[in-house]
C-alpha positions in Angstrom: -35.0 -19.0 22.7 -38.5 -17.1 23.1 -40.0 -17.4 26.3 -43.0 -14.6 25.4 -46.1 -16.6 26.3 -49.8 -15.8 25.7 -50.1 -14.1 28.9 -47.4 -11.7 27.9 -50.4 -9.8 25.5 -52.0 -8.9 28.7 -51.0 -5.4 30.9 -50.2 -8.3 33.9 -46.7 -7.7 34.3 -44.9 -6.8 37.5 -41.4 -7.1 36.4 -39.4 -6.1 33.7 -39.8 -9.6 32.7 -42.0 -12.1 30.6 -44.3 -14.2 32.6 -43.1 -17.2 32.1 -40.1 -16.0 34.9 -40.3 -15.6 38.4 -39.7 -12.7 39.3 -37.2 -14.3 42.5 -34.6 -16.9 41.4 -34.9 -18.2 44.8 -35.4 -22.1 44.3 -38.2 -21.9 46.4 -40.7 -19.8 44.6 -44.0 -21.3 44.4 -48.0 -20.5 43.1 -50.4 -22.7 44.5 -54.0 -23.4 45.3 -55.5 -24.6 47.8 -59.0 -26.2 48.3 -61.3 -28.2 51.2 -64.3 -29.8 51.3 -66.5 -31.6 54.0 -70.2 -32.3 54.6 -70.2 -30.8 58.0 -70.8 -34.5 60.1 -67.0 -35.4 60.4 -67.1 -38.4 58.2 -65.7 -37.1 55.4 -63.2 -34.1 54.3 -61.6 -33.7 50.5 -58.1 -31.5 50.4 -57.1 -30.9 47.4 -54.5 -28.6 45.0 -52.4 -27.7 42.3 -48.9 -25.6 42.4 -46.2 -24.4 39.9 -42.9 -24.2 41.1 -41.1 -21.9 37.5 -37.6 -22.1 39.0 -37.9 -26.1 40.0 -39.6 -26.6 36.1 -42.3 -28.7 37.8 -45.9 -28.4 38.4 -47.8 -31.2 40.6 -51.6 -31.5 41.9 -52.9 -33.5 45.0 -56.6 -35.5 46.1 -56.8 -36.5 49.7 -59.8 -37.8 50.7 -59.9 -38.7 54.7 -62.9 -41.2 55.9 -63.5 -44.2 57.5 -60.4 -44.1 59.7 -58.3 -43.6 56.2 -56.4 -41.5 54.5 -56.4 -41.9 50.8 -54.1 -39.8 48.2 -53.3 -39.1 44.7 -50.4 -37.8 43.6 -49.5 -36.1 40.2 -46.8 -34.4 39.2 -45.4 -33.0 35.0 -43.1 -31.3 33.9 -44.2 -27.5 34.0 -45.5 -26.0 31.0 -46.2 -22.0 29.9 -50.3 -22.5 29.5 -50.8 -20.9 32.6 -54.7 -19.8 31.4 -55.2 -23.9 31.7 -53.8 -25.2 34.3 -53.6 -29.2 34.5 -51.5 -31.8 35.8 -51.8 -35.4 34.0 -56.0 -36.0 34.5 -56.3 -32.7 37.0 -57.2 -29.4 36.0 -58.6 -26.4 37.7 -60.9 -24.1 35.7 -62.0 -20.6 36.4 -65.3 -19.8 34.9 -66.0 -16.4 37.2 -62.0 -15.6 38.8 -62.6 -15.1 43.0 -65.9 -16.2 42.8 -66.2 -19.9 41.2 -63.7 -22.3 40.5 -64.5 -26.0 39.1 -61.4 -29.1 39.6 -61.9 -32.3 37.6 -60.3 -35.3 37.9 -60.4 -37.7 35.0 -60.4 -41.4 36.9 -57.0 -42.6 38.3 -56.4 -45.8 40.2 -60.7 -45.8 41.0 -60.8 -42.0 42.1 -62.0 -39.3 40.5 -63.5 -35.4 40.8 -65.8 -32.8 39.3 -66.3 -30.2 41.8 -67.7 -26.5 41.7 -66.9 -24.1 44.1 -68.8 -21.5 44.5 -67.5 -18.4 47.2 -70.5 -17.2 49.5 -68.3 -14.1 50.2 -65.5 -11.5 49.1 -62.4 -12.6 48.8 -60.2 -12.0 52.4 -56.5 -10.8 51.4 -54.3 -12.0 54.6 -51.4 -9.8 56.0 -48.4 -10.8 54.1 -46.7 -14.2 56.0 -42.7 -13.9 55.9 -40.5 -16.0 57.8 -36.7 -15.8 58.6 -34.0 -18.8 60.1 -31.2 -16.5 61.3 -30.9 -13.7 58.1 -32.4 -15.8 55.5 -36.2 -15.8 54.3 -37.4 -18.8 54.5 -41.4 -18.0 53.7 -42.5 -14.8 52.0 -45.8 -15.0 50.6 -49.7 -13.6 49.9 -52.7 -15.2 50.1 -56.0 -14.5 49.6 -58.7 -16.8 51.1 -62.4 -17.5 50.3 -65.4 -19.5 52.3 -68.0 -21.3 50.1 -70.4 -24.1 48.7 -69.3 -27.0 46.9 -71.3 -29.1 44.2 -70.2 -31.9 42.0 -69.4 -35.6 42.7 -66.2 -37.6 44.3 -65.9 -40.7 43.1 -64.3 -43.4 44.9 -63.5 -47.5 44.5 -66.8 -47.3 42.2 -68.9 -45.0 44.6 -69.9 -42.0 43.7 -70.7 -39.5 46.5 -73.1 -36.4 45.9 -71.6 -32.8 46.9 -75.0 -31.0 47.7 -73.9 -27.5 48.2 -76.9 -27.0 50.4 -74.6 -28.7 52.7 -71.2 -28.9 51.3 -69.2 -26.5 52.7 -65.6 -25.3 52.3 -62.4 -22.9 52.6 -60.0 -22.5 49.8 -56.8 -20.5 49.7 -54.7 -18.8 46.8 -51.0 -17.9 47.9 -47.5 -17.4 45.8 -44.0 -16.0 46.7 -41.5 -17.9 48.5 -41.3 -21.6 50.8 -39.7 -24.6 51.4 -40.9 -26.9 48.5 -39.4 -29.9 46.5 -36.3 -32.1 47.6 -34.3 -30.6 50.7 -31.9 -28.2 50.1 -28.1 -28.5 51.7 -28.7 -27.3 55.1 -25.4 -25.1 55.3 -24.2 -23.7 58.6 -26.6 -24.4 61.7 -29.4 -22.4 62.5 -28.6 -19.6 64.7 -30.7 -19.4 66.9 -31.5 -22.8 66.3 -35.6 -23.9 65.6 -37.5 -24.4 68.4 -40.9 -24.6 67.3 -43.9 -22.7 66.1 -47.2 -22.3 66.9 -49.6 -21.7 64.2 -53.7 -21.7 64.3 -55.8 -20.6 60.9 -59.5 -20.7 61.5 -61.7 -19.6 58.7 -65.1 -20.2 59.3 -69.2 -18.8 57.6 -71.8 -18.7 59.4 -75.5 -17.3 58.2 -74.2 -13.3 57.8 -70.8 -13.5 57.6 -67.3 -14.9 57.2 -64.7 -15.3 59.9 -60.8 -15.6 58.6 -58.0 -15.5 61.5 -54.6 -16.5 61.2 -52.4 -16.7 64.3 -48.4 -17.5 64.6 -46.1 -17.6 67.1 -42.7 -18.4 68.3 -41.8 -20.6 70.9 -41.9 -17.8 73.7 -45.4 -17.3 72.5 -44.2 -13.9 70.7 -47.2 -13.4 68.2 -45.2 -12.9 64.8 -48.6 -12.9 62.6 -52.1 -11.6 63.9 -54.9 -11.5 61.4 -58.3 -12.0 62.2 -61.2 -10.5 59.9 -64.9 -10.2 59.6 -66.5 -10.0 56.0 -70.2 -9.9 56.4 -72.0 -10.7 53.3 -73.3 -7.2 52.0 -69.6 -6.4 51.5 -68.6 -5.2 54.9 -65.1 -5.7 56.1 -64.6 -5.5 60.1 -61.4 -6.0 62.0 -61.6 -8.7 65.1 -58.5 -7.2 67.1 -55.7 -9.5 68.8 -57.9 -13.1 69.7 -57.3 -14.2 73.0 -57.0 -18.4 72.4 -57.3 -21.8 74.7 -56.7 -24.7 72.8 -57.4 -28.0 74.4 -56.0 -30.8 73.3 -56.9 -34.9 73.6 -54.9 -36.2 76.5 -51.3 -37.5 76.0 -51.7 -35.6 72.3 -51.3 -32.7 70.6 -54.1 -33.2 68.3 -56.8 -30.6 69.1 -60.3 -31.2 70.2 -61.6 -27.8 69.8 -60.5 -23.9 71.1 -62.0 -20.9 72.5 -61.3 -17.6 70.3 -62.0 -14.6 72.2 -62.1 -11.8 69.5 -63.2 -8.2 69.9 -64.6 -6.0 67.3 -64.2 -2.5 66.5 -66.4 -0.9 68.9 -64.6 -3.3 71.6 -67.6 -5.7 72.3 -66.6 -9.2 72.8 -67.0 -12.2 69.9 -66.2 -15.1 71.2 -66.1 -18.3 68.9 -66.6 -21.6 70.8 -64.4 -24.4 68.0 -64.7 -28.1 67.8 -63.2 -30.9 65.7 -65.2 -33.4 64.1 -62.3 -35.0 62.4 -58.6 -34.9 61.9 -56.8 -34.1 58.7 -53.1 -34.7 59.1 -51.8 -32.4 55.5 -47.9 -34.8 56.3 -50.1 -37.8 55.3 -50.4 -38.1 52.1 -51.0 -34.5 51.4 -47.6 -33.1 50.6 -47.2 -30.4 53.4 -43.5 -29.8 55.3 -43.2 -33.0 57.1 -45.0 -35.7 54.9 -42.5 -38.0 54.7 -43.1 -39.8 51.5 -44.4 -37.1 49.2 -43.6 -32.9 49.0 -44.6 -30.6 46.9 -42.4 -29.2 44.3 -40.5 -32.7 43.9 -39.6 -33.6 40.6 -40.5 -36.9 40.0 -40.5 -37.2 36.1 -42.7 -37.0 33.1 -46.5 -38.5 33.7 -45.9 -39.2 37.6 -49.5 -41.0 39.6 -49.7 -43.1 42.1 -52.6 -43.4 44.9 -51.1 -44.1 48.1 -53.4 -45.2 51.4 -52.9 -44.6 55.2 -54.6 -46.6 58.0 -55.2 -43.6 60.6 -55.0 -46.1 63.5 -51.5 -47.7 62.8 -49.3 -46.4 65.2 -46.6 -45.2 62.7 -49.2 -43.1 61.3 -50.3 -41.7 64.3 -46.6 -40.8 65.8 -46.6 -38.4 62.9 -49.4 -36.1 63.8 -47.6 -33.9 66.4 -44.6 -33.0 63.7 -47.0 -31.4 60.7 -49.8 -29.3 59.9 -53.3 -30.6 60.9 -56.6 -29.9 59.0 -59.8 -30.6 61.3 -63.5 -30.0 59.6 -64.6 -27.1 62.0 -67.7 -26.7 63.8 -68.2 -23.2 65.7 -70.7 -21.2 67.6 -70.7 -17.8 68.4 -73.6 -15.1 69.8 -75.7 -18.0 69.4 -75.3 -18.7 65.2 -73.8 -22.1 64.0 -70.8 -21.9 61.8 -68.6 -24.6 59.9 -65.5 -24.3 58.3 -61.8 -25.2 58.3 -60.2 -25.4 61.9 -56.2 -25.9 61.7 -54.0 -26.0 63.7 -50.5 -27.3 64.5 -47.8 -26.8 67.9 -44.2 -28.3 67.0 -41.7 -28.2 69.4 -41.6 -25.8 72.3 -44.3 -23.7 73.1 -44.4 -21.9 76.3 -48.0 -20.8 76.4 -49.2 -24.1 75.8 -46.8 -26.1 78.8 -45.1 -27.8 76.0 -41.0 -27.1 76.3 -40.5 -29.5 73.8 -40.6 -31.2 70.7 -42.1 -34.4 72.5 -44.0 -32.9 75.5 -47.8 -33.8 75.2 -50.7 -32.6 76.8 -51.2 -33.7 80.0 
């Protein structure tokens, strides 16, 4: 059997291995993209991405489009192929014309949606600290990302309508990460967590305003231990600043945990304050229809055979939906101030189960 792909003629190796291995057996291993979109009003936001999962031998791509009190996805999902320089799944396919500066996704028409979009990055690429988690002695997350704010143009395409992505006011964040999480069908759970899970606490706000970038990442563990601190300043002539340890107040709608907006209080390296003032203009639950831990009807990484689609929709207001939110990973479109200048972006943010900062001892306590 050769397993020597095209790749393999390039000096990209990091292992005494062809490409077309992981370089982990783990299950688990994972390369992924990730990719949002929103006009800044709150009316509408696009999540959307694509990731291979070598040691699962399946590869799957995702469109969620969230307006009009609904949540609408596609799903598609191959068998995973070798032509790593041409990524596609069925009718999706990522293309990258300029690598860390402009991406373009297309979606031939499924079901009455469909995508050309073209992302360009209004600043350097942010590499975040890496992210590992452990239950007990075992790694359960061990991964890099990189992350980018930028413009999109294009068209979404939807039930016959086709919406205009002016990049003069299409705004997004995007993500690239790889290594090692919980995807495809559960795994057998073994012996009991010890300790067992309590919850986490997780808030990642990247954000552009006029001069620069914003990118912080925030996680901690039910005592309100912080287990990742990254928060980082990229202005636009290349600069790269450090924002300290944030100081955050998240406030929450009333009998929710759904967040209506957080104050940031950062400090940069000459110790001056920067404090970012955050609202939510809409809610993007990633459980509903977009494949993240929790989403009970569709994960990433699931094998679910040659040529899979479907288009699934969600009415945001039935109550089943909404019982959900508190147990996954929301996406809000993110509007923020700071020293005055008007920023947008991606504001998300999720608290399961006990979190002691927060008043919330656990997994059902809400905000008062």
């Amino acid at each position: 059997m050769n397993d020597i792909t095209p790749l393999d003629e390039f000096p990209l190796h990091q292992a005494p291995l062809p490409l077309a291995y992981a370089h982990s057996s783990d299950r688990n291993f994972y390369d992924r993209w990730y990719f949002n979109a929103h006009d800044r009003t709150g009316d509408i936001m696009l999540v959307t991405g694509m990731g291979y999962y070598p040691n699962l031998g399946t590869k799957d791509a995702f469109v969620l489009v969230a307006r009009d009190g609904k949540q609408t996805a596609v799903h598609l999902s191959d068998p995973m192929d070798q032509d790593r320089m041409h990524p596609h799944v069925g009718g999706y396919r990522i293309e990258v014309p300029d690598p860390l500066r402009t991406v373009r996704i297309v979606m031939d028409e499924y079901d009455g949606m469909a995508l050309d979009l073209t992302w360009e990055g209004t600043c350097d690429v942010v590499q975040e600290q890496p992210h590992v988690l452990r239950s007990g002695s075992r790694v359960t997350l061990d991964a890099q990302r990189f992350a980018q704010l930028g413009t999109w143009s294009g068209t979404i395409a939807i039930d016959g309508e086709d919406i205009a992505v002016d990049p003069d006011v299409w705004l997004g964040s995007r993500d690239r990460s790889w290594g090692i999480r919980p995807v495809g069908a559960a795994e057998p759970p073994g012996a009991p967590s010890d300790p067992p899970f309590e919850g986490m606490w997780w808030l990642y706000v990247p954000m552009q305003f006029e001069d620069f970038a914003v990118v912080l990442i925030i996680q901690e563990s039910p005592d309100g231990y912080r287990t990742l601190n990254d928060c980082t300043r990229v202005w636009k002539d290349g600069r790269v600043e450090q924002l300290g340890w944030p100081l955050v107040d998240i406030r929450y709608e009333s009998g929710t945990r759904t967040p209506t907006g957080a104050t940031i209080r950062c400090t940069t390296p000459e110790g001056k304050p920067l404090v970012l003032e955050v609202e939510s203009r809409l809610a993007v639950p990633l459980h509903v229809g977009g494949g993240y831990g929790g989403d009970p009807d569709w994960i990433h990484g699931t094998w679910k055979g040659e040529g899979f689609a479907e288009r699934v929709t969600y009415d945001m207001a039935d109550d089943a939906v909404r019982g959900r939110f508190m147990f996954g990973c929301v996406d809000h479109v993110g509007a923020a101030t700071v020293d005055g200048q008007q920023g947008f972006g991606l504001f998300e943010h999720f608290c399961i189960g006990r979190h002691d900062p927060s008043g919330f001892t656990d997994f059902f306590t809400l905000a008062p």
